[in-house]
Biopython code that builds the backbone (N, CA, C, O; Angstrom):
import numpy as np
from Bio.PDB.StructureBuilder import StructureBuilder

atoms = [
    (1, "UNK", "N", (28.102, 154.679, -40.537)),
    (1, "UNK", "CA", (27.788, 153.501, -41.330)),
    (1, "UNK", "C", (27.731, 152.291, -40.406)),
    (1, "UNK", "O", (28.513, 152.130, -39.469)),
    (2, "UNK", "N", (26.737, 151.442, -40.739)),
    (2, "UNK", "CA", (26.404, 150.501, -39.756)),
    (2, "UNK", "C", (26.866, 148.985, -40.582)),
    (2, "UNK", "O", (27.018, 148.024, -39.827)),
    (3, "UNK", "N", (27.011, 148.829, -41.551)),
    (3, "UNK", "CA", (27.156, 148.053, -42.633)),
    (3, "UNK", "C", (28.011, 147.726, -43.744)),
    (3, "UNK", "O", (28.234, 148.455, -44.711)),
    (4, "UNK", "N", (28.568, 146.333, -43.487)),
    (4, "UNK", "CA", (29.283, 146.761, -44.626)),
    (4, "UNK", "C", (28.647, 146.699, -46.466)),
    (4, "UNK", "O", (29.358, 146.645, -47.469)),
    (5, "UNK", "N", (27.556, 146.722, -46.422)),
    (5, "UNK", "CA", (26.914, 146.661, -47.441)),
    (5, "UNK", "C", (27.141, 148.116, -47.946)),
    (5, "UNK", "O", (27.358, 148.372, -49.130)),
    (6, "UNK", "N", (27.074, 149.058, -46.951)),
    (6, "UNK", "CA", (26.726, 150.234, -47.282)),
    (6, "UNK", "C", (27.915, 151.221, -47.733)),
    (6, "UNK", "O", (27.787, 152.355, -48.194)),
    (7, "UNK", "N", (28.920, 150.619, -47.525)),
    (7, "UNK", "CA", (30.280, 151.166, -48.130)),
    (7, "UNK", "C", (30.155, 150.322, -49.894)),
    (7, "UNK", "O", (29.698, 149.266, -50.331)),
    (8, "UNK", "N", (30.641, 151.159, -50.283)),
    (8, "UNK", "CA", (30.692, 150.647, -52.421)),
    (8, "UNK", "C", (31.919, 149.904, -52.159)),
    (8, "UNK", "O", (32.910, 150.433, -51.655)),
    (9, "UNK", "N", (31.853, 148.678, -52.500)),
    (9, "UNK", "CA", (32.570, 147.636, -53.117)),
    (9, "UNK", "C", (34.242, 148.366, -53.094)),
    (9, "UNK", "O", (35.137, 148.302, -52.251)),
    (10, "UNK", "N", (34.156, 149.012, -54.345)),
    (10, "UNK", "CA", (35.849, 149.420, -54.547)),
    (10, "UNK", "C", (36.466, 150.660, -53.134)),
    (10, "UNK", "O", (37.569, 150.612, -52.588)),
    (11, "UNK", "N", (35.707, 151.340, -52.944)),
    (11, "UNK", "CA", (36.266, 152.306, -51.600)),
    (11, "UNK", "C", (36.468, 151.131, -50.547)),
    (11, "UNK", "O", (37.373, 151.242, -49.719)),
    (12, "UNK", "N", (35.472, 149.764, -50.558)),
    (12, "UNK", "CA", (35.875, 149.464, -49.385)),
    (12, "UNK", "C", (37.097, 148.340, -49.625)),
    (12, "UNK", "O", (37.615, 147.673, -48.729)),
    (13, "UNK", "N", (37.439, 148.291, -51.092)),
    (13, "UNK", "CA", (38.587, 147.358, -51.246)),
    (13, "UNK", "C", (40.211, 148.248, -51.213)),
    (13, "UNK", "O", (41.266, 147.635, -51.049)),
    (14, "UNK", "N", (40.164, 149.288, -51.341)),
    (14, "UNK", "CA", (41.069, 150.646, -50.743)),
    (14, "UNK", "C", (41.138, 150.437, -49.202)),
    (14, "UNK", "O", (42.029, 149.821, -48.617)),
    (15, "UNK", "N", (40.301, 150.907, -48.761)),
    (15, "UNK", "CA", (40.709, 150.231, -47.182)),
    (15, "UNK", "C", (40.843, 149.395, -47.166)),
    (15, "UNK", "O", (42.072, 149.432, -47.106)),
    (16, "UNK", "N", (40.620, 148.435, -47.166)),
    (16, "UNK", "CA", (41.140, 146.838, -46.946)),
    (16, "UNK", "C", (42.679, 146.805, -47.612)),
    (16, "UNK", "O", (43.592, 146.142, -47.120)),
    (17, "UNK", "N", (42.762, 147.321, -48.362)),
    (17, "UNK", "CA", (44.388, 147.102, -49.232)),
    (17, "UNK", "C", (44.959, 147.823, -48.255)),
    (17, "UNK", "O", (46.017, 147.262, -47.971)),
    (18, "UNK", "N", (44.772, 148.945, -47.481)),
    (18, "UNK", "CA", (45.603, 149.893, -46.736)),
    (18, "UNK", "C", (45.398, 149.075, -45.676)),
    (18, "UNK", "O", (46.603, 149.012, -45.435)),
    (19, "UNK", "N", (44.921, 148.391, -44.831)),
    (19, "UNK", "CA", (44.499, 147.498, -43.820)),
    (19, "UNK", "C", (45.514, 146.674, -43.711)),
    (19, "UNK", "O", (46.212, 146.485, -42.715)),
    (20, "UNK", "N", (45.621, 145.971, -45.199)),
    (20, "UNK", "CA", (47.040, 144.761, -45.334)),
    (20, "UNK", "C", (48.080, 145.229, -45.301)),
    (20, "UNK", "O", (49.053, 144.622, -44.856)),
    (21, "UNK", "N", (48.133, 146.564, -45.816)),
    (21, "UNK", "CA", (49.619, 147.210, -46.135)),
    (21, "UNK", "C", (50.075, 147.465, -44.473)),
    (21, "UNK", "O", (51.285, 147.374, -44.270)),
    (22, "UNK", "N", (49.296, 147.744, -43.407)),
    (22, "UNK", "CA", (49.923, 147.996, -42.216)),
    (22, "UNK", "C", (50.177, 146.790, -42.054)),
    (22, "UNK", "O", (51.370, 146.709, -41.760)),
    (23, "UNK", "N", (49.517, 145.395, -42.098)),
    (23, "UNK", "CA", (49.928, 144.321, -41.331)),
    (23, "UNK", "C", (51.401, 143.431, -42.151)),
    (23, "UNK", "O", (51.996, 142.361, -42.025)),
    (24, "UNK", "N", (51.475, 144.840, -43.128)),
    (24, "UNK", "CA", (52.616, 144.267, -44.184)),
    (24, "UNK", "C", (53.773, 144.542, -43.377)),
    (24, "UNK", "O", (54.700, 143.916, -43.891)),
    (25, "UNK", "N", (54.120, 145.084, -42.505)),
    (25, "UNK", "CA", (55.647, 145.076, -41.997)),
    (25, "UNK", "C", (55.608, 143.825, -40.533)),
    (25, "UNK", "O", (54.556, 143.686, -39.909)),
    (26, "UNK", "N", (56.559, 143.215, -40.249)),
    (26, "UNK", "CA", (56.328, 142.282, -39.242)),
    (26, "UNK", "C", (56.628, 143.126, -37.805)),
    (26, "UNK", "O", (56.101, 142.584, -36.834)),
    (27, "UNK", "N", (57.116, 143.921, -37.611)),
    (27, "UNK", "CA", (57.601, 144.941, -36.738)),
    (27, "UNK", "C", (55.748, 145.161, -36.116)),
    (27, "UNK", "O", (55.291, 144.694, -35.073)),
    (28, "UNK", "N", (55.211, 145.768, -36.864)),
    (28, "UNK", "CA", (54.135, 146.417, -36.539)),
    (28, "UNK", "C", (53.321, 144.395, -36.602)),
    (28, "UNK", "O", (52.586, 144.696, -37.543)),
    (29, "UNK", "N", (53.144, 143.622, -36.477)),
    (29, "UNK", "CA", (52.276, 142.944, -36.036)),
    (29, "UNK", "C", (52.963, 142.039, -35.043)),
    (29, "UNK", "O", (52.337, 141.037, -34.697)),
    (30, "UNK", "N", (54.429, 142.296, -34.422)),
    (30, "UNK", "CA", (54.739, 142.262, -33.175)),
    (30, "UNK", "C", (53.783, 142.433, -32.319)),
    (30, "UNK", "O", (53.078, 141.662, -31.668)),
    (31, "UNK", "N", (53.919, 144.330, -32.483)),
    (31, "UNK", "CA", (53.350, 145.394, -31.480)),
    (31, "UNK", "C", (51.690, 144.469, -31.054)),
    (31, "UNK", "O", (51.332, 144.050, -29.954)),
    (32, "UNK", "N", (51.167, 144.418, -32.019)),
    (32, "UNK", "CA", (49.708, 144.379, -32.423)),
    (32, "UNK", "C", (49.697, 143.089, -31.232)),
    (32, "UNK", "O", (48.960, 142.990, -30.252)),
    (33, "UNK", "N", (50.982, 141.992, -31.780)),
    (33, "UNK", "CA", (50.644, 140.751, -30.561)),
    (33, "UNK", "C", (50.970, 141.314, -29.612)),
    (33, "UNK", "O", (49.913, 141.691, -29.106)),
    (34, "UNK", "N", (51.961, 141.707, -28.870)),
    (34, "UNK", "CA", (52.188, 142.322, -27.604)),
    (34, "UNK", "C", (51.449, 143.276, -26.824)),
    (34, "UNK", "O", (51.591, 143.336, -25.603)),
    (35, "UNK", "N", (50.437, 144.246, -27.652)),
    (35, "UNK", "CA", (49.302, 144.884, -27.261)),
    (35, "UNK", "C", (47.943, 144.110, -27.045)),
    (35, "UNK", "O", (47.101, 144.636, -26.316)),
    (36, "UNK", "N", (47.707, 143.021, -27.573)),
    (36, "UNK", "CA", (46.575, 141.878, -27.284)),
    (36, "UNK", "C", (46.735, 141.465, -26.124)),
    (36, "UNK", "O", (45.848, 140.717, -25.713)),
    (37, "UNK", "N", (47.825, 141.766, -25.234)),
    (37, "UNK", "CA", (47.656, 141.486, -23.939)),
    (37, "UNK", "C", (47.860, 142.289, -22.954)),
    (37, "UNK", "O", (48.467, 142.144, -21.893)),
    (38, "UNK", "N", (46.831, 143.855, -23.775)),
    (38, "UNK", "CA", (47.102, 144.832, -22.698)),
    (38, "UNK", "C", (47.574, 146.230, -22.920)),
    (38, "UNK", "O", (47.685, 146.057, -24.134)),
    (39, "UNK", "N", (47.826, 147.072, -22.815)),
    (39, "UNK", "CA", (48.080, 148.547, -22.485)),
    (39, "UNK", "C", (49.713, 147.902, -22.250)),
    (39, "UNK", "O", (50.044, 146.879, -21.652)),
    (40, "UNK", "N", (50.605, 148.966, -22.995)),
    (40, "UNK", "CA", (51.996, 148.756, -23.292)),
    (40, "UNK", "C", (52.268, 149.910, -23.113)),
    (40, "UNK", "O", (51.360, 150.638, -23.512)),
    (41, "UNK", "N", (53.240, 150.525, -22.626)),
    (41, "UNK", "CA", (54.505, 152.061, -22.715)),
    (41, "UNK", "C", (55.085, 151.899, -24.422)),
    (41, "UNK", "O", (54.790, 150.881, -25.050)),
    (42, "UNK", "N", (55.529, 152.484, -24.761)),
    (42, "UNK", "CA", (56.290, 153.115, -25.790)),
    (42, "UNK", "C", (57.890, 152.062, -25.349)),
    (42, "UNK", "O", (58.315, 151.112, -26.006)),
    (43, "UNK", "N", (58.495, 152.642, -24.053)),
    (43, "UNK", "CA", (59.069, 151.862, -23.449)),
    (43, "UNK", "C", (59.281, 150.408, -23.417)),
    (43, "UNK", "O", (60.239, 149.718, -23.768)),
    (44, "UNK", "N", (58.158, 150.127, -22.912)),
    (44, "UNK", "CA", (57.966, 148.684, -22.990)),
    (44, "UNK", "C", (57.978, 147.757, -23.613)),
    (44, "UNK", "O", (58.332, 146.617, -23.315)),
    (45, "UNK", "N", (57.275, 148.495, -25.291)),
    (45, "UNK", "CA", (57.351, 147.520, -26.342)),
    (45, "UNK", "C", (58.857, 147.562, -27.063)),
    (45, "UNK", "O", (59.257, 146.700, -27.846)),
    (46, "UNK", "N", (59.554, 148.650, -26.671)),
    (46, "UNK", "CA", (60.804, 148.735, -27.484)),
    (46, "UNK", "C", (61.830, 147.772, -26.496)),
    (46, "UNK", "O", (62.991, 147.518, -26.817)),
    (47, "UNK", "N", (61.279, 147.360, -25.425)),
    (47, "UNK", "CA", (62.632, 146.413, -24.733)),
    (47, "UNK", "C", (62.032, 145.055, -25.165)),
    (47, "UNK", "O", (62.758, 144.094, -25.423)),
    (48, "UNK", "N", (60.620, 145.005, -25.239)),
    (48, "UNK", "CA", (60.359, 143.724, -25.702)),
    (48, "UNK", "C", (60.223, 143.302, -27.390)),
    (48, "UNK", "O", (59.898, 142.162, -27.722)),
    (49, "UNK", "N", (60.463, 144.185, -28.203)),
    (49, "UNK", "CA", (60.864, 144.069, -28.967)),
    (49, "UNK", "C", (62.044, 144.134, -29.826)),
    (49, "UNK", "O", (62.134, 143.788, -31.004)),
    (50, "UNK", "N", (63.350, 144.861, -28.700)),
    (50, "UNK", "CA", (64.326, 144.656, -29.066)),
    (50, "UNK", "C", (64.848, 146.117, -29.943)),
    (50, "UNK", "O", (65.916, 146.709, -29.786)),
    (51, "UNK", "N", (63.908, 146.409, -30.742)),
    (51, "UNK", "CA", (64.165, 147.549, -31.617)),
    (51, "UNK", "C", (63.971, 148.866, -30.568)),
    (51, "UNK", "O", (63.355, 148.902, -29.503)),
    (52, "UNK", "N", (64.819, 150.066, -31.351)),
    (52, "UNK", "CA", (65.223, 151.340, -30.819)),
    (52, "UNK", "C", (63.748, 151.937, -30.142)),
    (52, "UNK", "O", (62.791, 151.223, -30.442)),
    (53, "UNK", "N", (63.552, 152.621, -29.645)),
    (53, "UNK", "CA", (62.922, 153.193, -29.268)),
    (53, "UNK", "C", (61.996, 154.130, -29.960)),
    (53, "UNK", "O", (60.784, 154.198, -29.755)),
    (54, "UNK", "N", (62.957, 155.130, -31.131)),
    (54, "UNK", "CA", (62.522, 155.714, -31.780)),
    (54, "UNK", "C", (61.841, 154.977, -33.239)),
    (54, "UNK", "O", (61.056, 155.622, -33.933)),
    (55, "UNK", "N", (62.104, 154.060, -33.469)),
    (55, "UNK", "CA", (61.534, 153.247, -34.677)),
    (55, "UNK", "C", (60.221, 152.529, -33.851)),
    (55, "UNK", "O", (59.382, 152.167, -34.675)),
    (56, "UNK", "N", (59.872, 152.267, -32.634)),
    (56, "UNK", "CA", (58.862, 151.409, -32.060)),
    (56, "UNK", "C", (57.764, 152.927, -32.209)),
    (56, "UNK", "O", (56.791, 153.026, -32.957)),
    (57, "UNK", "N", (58.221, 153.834, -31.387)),
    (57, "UNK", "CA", (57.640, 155.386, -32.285)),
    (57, "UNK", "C", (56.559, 154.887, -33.374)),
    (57, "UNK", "O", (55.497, 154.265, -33.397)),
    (58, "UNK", "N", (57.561, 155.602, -34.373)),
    (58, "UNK", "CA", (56.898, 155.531, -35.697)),
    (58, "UNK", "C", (56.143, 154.733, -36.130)),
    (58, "UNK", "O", (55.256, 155.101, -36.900)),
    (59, "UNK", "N", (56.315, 153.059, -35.658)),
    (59, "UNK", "CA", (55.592, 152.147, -36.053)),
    (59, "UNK", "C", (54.052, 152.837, -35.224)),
    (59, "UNK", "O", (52.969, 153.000, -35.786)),
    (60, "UNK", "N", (54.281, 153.058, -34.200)),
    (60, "UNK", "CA", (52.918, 153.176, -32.822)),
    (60, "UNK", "C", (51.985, 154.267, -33.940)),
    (60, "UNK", "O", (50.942, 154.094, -34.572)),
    (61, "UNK", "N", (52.979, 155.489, -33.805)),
    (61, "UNK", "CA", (52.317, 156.282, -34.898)),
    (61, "UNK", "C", (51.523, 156.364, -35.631)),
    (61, "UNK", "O", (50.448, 156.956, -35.526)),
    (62, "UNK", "N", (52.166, 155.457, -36.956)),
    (62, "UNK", "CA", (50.830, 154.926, -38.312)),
    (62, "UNK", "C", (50.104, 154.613, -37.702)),
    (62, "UNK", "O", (49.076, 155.290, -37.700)),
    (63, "UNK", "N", (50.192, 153.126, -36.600)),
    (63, "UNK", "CA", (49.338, 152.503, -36.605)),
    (63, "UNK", "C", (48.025, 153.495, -35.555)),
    (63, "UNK", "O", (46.929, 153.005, -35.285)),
    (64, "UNK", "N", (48.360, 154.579, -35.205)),
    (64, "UNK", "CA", (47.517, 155.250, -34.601)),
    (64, "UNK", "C", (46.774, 156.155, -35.123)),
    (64, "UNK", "O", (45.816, 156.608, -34.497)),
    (65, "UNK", "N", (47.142, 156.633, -36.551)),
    (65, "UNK", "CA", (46.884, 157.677, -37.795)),
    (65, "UNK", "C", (46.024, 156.193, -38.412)),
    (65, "UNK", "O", (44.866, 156.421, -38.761)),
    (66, "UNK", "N", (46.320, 155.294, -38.505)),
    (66, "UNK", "CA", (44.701, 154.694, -39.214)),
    (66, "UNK", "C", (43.873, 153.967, -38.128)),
    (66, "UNK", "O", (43.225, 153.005, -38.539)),
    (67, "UNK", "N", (43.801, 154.209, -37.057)),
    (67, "UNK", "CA", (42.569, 154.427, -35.621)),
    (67, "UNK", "C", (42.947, 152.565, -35.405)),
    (67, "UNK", "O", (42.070, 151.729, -35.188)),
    (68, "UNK", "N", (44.412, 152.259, -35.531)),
    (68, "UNK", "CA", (44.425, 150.841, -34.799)),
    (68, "UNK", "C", (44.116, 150.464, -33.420)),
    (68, "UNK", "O", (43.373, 149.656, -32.861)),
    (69, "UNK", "N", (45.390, 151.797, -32.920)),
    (69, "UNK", "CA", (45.524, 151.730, -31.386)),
    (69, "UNK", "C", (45.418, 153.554, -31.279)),
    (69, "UNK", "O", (45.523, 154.546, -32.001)),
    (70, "UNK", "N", (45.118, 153.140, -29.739)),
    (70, "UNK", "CA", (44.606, 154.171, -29.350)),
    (70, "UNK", "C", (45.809, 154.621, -27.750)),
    (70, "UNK", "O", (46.126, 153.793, -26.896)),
    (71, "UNK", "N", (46.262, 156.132, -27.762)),
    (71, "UNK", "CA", (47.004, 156.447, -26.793)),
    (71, "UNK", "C", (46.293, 157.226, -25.712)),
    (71, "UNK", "O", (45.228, 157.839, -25.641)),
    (72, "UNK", "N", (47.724, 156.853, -24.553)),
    (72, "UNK", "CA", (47.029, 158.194, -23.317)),
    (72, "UNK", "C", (48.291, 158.228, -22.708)),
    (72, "UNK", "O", (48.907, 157.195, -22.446)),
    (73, "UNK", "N", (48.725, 159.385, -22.460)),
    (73, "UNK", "CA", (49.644, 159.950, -21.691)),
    (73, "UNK", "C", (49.566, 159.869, -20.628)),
    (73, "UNK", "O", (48.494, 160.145, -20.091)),
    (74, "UNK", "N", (50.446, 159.539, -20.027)),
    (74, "UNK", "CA", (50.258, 159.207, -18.254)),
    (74, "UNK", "C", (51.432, 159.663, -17.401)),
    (74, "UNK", "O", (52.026, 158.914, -16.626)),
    (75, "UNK", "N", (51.734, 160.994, -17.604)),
    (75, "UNK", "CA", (53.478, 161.855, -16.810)),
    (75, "UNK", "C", (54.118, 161.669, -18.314)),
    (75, "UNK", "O", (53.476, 161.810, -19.355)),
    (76, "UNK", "N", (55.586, 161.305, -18.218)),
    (76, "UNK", "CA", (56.024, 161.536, -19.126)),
    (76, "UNK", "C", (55.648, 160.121, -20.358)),
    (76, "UNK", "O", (55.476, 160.432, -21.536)),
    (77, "UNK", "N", (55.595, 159.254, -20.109)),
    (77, "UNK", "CA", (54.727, 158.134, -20.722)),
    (77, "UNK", "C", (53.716, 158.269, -21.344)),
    (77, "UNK", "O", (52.808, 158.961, -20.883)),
    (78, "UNK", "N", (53.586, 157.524, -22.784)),
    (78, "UNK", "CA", (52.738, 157.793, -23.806)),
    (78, "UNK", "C", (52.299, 155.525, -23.625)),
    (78, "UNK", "O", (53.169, 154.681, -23.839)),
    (79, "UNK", "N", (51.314, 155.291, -23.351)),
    (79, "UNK", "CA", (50.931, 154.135, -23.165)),
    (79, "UNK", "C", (49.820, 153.443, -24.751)),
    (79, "UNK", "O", (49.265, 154.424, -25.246)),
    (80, "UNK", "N", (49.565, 152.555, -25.280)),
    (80, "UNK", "CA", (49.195, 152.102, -26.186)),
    (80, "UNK", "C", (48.543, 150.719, -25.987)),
    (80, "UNK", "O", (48.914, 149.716, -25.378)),
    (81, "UNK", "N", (47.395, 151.022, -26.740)),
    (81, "UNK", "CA", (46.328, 149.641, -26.439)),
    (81, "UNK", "C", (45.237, 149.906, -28.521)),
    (81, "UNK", "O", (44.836, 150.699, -29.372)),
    (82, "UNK", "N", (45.401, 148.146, -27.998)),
    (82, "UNK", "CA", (44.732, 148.493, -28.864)),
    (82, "UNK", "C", (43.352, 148.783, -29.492)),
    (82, "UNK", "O", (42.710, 148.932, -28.452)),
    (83, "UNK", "N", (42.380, 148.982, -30.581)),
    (83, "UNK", "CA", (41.365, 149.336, -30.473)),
    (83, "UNK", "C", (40.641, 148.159, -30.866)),
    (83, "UNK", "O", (39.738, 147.745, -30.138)),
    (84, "UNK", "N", (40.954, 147.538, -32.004)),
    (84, "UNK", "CA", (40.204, 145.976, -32.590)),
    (84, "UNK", "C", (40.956, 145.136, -32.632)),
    (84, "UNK", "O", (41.761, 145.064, -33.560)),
    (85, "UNK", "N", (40.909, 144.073, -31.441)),
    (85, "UNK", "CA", (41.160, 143.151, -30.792)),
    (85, "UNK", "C", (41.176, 141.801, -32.162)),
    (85, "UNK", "O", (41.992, 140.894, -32.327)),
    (86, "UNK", "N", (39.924, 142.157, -32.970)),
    (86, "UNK", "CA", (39.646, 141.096, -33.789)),
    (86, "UNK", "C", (40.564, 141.317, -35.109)),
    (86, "UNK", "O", (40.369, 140.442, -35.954)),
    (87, "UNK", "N", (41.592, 142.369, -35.493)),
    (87, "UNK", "CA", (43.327, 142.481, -35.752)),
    (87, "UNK", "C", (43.788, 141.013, -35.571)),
    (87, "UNK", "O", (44.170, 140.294, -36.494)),
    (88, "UNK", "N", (43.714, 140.688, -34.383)),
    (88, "UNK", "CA", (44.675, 139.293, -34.161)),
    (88, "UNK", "C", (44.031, 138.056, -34.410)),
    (88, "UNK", "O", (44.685, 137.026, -34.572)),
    (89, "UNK", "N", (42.465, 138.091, -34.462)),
    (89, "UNK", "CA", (42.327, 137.094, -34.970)),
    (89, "UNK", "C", (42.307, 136.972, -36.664)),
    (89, "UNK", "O", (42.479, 135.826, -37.078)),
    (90, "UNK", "N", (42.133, 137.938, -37.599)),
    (90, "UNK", "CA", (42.813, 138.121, -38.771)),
    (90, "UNK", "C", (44.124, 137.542, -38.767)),
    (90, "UNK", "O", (44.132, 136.535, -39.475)),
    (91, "UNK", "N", (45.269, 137.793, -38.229)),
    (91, "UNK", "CA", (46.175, 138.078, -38.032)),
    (91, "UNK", "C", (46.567, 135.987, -37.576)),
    (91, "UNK", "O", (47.605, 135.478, -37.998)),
    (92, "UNK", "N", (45.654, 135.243, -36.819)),
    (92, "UNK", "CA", (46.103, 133.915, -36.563)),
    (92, "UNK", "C", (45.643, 133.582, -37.861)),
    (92, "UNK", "O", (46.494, 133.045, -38.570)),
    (93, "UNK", "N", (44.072, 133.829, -38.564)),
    (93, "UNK", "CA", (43.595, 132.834, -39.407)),
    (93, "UNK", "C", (44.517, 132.979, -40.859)),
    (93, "UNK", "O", (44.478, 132.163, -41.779)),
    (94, "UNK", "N", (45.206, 134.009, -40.831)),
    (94, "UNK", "CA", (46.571, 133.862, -41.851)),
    (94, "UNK", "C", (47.747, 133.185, -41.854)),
    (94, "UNK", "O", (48.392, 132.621, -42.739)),
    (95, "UNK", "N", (47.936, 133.393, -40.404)),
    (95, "UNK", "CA", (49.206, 132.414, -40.102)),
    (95, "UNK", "C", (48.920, 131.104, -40.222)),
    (95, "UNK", "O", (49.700, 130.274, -40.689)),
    (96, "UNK", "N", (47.426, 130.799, -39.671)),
    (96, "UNK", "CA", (46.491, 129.502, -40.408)),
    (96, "UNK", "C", (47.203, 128.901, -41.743)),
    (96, "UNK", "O", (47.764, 127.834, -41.992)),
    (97, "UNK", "N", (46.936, 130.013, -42.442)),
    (97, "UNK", "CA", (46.909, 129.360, -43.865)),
    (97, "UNK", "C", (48.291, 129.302, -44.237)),
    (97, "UNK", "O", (48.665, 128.360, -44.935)),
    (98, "UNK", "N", (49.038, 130.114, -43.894)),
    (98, "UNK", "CA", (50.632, 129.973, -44.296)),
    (98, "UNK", "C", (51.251, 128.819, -43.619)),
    (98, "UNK", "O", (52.355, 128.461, -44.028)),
    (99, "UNK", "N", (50.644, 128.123, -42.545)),
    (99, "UNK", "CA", (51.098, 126.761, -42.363)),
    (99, "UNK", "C", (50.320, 126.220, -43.124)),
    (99, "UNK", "O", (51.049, 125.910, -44.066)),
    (100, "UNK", "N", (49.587, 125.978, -43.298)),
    (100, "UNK", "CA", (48.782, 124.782, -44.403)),
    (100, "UNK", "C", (49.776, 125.324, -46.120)),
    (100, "UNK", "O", (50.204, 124.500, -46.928)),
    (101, "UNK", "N", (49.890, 126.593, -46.240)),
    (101, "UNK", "CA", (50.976, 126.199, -47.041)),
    (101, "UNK", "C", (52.335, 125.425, -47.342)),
    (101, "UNK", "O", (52.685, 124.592, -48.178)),
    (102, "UNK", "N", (53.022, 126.171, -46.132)),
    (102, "UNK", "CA", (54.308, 125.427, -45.912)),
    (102, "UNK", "C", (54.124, 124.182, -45.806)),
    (102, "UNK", "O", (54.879, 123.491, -46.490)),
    (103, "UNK", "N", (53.054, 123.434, -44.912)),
    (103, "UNK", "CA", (52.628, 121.922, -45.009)),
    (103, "UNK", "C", (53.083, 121.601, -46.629)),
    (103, "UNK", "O", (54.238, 121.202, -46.774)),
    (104, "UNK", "N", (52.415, 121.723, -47.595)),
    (104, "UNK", "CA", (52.306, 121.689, -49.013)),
    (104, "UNK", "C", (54.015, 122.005, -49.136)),
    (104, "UNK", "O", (54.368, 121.662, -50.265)),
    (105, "UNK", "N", (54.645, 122.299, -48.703)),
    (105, "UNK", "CA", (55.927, 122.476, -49.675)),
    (105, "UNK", "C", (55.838, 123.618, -50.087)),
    (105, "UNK", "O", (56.804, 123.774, -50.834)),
    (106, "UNK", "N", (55.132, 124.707, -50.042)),
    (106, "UNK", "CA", (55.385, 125.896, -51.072)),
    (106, "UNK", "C", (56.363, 126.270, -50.432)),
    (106, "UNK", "O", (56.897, 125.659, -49.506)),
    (107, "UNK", "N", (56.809, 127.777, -51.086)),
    (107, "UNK", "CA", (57.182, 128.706, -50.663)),
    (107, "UNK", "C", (56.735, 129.895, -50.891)),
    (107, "UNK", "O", (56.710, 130.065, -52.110)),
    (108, "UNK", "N", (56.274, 131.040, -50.183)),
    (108, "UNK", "CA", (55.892, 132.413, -50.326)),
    (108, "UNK", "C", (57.429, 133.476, -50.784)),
    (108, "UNK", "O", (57.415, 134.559, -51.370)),
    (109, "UNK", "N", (58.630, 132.703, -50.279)),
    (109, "UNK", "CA", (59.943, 133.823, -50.589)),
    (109, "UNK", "C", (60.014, 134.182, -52.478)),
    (109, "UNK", "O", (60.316, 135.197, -53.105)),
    (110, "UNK", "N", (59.549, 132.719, -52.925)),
    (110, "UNK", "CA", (59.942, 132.574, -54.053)),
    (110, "UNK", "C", (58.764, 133.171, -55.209)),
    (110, "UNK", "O", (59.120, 132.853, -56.343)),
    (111, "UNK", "N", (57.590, 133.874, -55.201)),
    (111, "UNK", "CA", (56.717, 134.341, -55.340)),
    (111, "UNK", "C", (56.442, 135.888, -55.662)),
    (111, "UNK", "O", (55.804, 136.438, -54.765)),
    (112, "UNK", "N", (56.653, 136.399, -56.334)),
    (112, "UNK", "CA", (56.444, 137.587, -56.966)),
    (112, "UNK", "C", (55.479, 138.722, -57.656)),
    (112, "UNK", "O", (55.588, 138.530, -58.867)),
    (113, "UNK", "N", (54.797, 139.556, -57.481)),
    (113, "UNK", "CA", (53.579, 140.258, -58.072)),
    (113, "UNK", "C", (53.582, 140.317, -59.445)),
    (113, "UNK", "O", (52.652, 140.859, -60.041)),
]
sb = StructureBuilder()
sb.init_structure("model")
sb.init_model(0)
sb.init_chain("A")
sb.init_seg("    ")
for serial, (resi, resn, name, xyz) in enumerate(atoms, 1):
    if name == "N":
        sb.init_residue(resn, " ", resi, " ")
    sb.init_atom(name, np.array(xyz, "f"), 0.0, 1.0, " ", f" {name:<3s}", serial, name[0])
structure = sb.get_structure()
C-alpha cells in the first residue's frame, strides 16, 4: 500500500489506536527518545534509563512486534534502532500541545474516559 487513502478509514483508525496505546506507557517513549540518537544495547538503555534490565527487554520487545525498532545481534549483544524517526516528531508536536495546555491551567490528571 502506497497510500493512506487506500487503507478503509476504520482498519486504519485500529492501528492508529494501537500506535497510541504503545506511546501510552512513558517507559517506552524514553527508549524511543534515547534511540533518536542512534543504535542503543539493551544494556545501554537500561543504565540510562535506570530501570532493570529485564523490563527495558520487554518494553524493546513490543515495540519490535509492531515493526517500531528494529534489532541486530552483535556477540552476545542485542542492539536497537529505530525504524520511524518521524515517532518523535509525533511524539514533540504532543508535548506541543500539552504545554499549551498546562499554559491554560488545565489539568490532564484530573480527566477521565
Amino acid at each position: 500500500m502506497s497510500s493512506v487513502e487506500e487503507i478503509p478509514k476504520e482498519e486504519l483508525y485500529q492501528l492508529q489506536a494501537r500506535l497510541c496505546k504503545f506511546m501510552s506507557h512513558p517507559l517506552r517513549l524514553r527508549l524511543l527518545e534515547l534511540l533518536e540518537k542512534g543504535e542503543r544495547s539493551v544494556s545501554e538503555l537500561a543504565e540510562l534509563t535506570g530501570e532493570p534490565q529485564p523490563v527495558v527487554s520487554r518494553h524493546l520487545a513490543y515495540m519490535q512486534q509492531l515493526g517500531i525498532v528494529s534489532s541486530e545481534r552483535r556477540g552476545n549483544r542485542v542492539y536497537y534502532k529505530i525504524r520511524y524517526p518521524e515517532l518523535r516528531e509525533a511524539c514533540r508536536i504532543i508535548q506541543g500541545v500539552l504545554v499549551k495546555i498546562l499554559r491554560e491551567g488545565r489539568s490532564l490528571a484530573l480527566v477521565s474516559e
